[in-house]
PAKE-583616 format. One record per residue: x, y, z of N, C-alpha, C in turn. Coordinates in steps of 0.05 Angstrom, whole numbers, padded with zeros to 5 digits, always signed. Example, Ala and Ser with C-alpha at 12.3 -4.5 7.8 and 13.67 -1.06 7.14 Angstrom:
REM residues 2
+00264-00114+00156+00246-00090+00156+00264-00066+00156+00257-00045+00142+00273-00021+00143+00258+00001+00157
***
This chain:
REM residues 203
-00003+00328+00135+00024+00321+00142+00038+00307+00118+00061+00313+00116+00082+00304+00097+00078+00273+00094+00074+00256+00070+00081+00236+00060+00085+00230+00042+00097+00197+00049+00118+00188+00017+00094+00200-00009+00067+00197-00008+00045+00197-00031+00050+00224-00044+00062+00245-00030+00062+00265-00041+00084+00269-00067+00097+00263-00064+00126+00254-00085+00106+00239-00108+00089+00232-00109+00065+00211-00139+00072+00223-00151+00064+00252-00158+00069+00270-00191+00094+00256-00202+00110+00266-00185+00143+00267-00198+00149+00233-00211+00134+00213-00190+00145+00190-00204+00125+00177-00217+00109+00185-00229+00090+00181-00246+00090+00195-00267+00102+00211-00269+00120+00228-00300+00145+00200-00303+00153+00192-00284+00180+00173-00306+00164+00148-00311+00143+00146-00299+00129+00119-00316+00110+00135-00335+00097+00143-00343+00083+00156-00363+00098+00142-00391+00118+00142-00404+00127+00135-00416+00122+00106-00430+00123+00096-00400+00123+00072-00403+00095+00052-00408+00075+00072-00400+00049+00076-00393+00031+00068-00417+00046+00087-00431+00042+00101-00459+00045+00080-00474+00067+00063-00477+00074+00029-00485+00055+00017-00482+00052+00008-00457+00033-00011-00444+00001-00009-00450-00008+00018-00456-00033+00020-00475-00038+00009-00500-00011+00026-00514-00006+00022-00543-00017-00011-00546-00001-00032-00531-00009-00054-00531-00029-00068-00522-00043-00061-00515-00071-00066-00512-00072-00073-00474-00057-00065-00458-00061-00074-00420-00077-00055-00419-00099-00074-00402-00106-00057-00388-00114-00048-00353-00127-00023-00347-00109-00021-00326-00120-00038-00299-00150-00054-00306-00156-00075-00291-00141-00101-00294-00121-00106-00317-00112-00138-00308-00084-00127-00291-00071-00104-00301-00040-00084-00289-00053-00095-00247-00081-00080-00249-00095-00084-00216-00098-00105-00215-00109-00131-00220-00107-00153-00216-00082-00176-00210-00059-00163-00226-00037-00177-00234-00021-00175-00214-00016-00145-00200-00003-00141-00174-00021-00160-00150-00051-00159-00148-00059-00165-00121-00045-00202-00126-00050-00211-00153-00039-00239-00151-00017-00236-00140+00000-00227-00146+00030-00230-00139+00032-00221-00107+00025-00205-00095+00022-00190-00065+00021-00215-00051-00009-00225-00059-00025-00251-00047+00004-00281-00045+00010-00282-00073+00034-00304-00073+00049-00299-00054+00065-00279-00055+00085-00276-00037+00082-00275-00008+00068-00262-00003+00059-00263+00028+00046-00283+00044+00039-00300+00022+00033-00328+00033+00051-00346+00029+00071-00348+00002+00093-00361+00018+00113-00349+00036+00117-00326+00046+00129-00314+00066+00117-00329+00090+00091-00329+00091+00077-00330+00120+00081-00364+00118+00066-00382+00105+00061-00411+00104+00090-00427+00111+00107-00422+00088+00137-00437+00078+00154-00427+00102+00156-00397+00108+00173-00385+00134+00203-00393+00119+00210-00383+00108+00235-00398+00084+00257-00380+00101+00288-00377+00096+00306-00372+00106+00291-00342+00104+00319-00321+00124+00308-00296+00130+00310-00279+00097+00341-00288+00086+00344-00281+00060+00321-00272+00043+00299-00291+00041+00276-00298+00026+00261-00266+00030+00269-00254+00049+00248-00226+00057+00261-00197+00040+00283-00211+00019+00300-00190+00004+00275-00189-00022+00266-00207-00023+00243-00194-00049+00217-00180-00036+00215-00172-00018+00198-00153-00005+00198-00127-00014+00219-00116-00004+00239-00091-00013+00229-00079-00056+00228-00108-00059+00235-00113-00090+00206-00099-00108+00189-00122-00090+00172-00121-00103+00142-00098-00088+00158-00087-00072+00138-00062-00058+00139-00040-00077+00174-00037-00087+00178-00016-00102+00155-00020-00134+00155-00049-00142+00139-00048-00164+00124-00053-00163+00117-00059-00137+00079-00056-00136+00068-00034-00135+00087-00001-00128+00079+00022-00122+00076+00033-00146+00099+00025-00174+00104+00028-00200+00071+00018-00218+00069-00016-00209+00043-00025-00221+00022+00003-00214+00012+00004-00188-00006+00021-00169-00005+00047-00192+00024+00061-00206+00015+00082-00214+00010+00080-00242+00018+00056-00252+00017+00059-00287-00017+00049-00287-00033+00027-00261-00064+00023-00269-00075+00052-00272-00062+00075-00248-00089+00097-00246-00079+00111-00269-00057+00112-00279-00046+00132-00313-00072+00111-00333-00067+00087-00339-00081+00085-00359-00108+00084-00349-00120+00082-00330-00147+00088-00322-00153+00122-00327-00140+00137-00324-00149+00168-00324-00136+00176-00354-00111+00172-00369-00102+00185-00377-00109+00165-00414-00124+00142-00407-00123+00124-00431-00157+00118-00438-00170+00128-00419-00200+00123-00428-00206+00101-00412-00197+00085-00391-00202+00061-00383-00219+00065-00355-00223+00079-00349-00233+00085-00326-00264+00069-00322-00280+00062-00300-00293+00044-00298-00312+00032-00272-00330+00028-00265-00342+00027-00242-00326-00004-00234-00327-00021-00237-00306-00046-00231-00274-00042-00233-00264-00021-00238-00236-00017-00238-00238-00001-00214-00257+00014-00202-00268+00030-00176-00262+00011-00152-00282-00002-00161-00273-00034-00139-00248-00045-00131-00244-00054-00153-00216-00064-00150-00199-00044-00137-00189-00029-00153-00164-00011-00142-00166-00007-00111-00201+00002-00095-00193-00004-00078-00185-00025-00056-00205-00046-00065-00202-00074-00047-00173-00088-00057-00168-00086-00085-00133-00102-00077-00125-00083-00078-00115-00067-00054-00095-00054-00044-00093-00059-00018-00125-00062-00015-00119-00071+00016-00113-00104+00023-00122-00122+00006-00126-00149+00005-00094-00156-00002-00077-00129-00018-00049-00135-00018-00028-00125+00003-00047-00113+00017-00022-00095+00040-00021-00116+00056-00057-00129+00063-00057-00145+00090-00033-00172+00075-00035-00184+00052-00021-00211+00043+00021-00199+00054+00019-00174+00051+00048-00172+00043+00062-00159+00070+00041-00160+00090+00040-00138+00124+00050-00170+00139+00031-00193+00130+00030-00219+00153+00050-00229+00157+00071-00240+00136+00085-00256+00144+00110-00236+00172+00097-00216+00173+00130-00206+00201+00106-00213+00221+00091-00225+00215+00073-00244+00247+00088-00253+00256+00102-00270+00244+00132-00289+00255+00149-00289+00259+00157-00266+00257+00185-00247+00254+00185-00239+00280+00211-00249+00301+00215-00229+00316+00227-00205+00316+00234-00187+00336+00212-00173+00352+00179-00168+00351+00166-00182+00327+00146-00178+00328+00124-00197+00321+00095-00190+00339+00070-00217+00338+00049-00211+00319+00036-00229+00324+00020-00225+00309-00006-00211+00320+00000-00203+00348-00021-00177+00356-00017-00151+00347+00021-00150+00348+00025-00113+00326+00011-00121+00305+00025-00139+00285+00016-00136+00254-00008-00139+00253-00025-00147+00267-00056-00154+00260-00063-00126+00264-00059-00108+00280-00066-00093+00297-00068-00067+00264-00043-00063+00263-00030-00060+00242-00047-00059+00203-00051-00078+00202-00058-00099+00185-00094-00087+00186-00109-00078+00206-00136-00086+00208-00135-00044+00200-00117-00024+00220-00121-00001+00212-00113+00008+00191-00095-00003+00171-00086+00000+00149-00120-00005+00131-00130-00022+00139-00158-00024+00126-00182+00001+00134-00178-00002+00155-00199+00031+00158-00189+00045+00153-00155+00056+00148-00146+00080+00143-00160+00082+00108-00159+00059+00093-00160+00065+00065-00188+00059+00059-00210+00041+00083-00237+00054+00081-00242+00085+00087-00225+00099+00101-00240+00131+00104-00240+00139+00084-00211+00135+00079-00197+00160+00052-00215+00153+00025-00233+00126+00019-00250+00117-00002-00277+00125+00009-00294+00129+00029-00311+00143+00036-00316+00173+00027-00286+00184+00023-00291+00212+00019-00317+00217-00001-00311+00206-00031-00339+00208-00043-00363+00206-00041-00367+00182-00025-00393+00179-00013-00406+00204-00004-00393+00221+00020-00402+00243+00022-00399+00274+00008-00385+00277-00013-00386+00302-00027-00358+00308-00028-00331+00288-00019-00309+00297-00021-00287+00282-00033-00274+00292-00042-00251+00273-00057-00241+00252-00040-00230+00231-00058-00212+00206-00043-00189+00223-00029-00196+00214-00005-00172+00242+00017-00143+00206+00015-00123+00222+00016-00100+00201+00014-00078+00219+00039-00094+00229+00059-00075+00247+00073-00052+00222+00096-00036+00236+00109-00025+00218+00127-00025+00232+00148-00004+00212+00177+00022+00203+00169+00012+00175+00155+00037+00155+00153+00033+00131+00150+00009+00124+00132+00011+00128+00100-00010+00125+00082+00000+00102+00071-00008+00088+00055+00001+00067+00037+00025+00068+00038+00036+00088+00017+00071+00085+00001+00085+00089+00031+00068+00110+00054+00101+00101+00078+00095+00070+00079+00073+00064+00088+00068+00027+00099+00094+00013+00093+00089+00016+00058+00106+00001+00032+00132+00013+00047+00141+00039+00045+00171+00042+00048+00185+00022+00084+00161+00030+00099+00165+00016+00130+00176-00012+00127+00156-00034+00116+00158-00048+00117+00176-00060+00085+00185-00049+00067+00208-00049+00049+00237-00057+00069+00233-00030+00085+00259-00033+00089+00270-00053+00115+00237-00065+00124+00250-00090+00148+00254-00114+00132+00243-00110+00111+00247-00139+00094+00274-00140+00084+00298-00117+00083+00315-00110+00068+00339-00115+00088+00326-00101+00117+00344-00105+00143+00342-00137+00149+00321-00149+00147+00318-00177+00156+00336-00194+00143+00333-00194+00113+00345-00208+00096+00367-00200+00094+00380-00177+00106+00410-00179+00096+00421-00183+00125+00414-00177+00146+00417-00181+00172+00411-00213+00188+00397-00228+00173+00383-00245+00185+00368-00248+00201+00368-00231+00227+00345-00222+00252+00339-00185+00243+00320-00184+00267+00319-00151+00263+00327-00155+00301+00332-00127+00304+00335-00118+00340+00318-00123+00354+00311-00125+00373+00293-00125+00389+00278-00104+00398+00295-00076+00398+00286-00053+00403+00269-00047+00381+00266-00058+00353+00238-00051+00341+00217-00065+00342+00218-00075+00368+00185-00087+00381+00174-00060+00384+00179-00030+00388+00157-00019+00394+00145-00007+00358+00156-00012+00340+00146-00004+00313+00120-00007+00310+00110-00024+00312+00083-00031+00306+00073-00026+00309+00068-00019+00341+00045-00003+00362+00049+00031+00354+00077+00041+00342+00086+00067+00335+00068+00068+00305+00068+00050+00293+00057+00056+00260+00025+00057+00270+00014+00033+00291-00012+00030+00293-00022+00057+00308-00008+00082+00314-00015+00103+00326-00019+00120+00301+00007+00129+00287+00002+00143+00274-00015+00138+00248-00026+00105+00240-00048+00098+00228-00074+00112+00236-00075+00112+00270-00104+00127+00281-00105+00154+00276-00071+00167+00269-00079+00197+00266-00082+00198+00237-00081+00185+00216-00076+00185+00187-00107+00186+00186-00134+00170+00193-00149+00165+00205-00165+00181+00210-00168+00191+00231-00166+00231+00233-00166+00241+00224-00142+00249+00199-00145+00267+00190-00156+00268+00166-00158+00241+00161-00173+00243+00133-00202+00249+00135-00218+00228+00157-00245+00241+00162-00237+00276+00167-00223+00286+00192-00223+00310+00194-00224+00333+00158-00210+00323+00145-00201+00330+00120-00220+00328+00105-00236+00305+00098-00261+00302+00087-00285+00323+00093-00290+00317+00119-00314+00339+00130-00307+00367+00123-00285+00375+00134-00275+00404+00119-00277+00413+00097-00277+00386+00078-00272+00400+00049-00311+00403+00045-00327+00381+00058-00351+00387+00042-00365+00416+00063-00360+00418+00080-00365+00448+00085-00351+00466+00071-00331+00463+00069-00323+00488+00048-00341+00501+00025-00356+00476+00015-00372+00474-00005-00394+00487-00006
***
């Protein structure tokens, strides 16, 4: 099924460039992974802790877009710069998830919504991106299938931080969002094991 992840090529050609800099100078692509999960972790804990005006949820929006930017310039200079690495393996996948759950929590407090969606939310976003990292384990590529893969998550929740902060509340009628993402998480889920198994029979 169609997702935002599929559009990567295209915007990972306009950072390449930039990529290409950021080697030159010696980054590499474990502190680029490190440097976002700090920042994820910051923000979503003062989102969640401080609960600051609604305004405060306009750098959400901000910094999803360049955490998706960081996300592609680590795996360019990991594949495309020689940096590749059994601890850059690690990482990439545990802060992504250790950043989705920091940057998912604070709409715990947000109405229309509790902290049973977002947890709910928050916990399949973690098995969704344990399957799709299992793939190897058994004989198949990292499956990144959807609906609702990472970059939608990021775009979902971009754009309540964007409605919140410029709106000040969100509606009420998107109390059913959560339980709607936490479905199509279970079929993302699905299909990736389904997707997985397929590919190593193919084999």
């Amino acid at each position: 099924m169609l997702s935002i992840y599929d559009i990567k090529p295209r915007f990972q050609a306009l950072l390449r460039p930039l990529t290409q800099r950021l080697a030159a100078a010696g980054v590499t692509a474990n502190a680029v992974t490190l440097t976002a999960m700090f920042i994820s972790v910051a923000i979503g804990l003062w989102l969640s802790m401080a609960q600051p005006a609604p305004v405060a949820f306009l750098v959400l929006p901000v910094w999803l877009f360049l955490r998706m930017a960081l996300n592609a310039i680590d795996g360019m200079l990991a594949r495309e710069h020689g940096q590749q690495s059994t601890l850059g393996a690690y990482l990439n996948e545990l802060t992504d998830v250790i950043s989705d759950a920091a940057l998912y929590l604070p709409f715990a407090f947000v109405s229309p919504f509790g902290a049973l969606g977002v947890g709910l939310v928050i916990w399949l976003s973690a098995v969704s991106e344990m399957a799709g990292a299992l793939g190897p384990m058994v004989g198949a590529s990292r499956r990144y299938d959807g609906p609702v893969g990472k970059s939608d998550r990021a775009f979902v929740f971009g754009a309540l931080g964007l409605c919140l902060g410029s709106a000040g509340s969100l509606p009420a009628w998107l109390g059913w969002l959560m339980p709607l993402m936490a479905l199509g998480i279970c079929l993302n889920i699905f299909n990736r094991v389904r997707a997985g198994l397929a590919e190593v029979a193919a084999r």
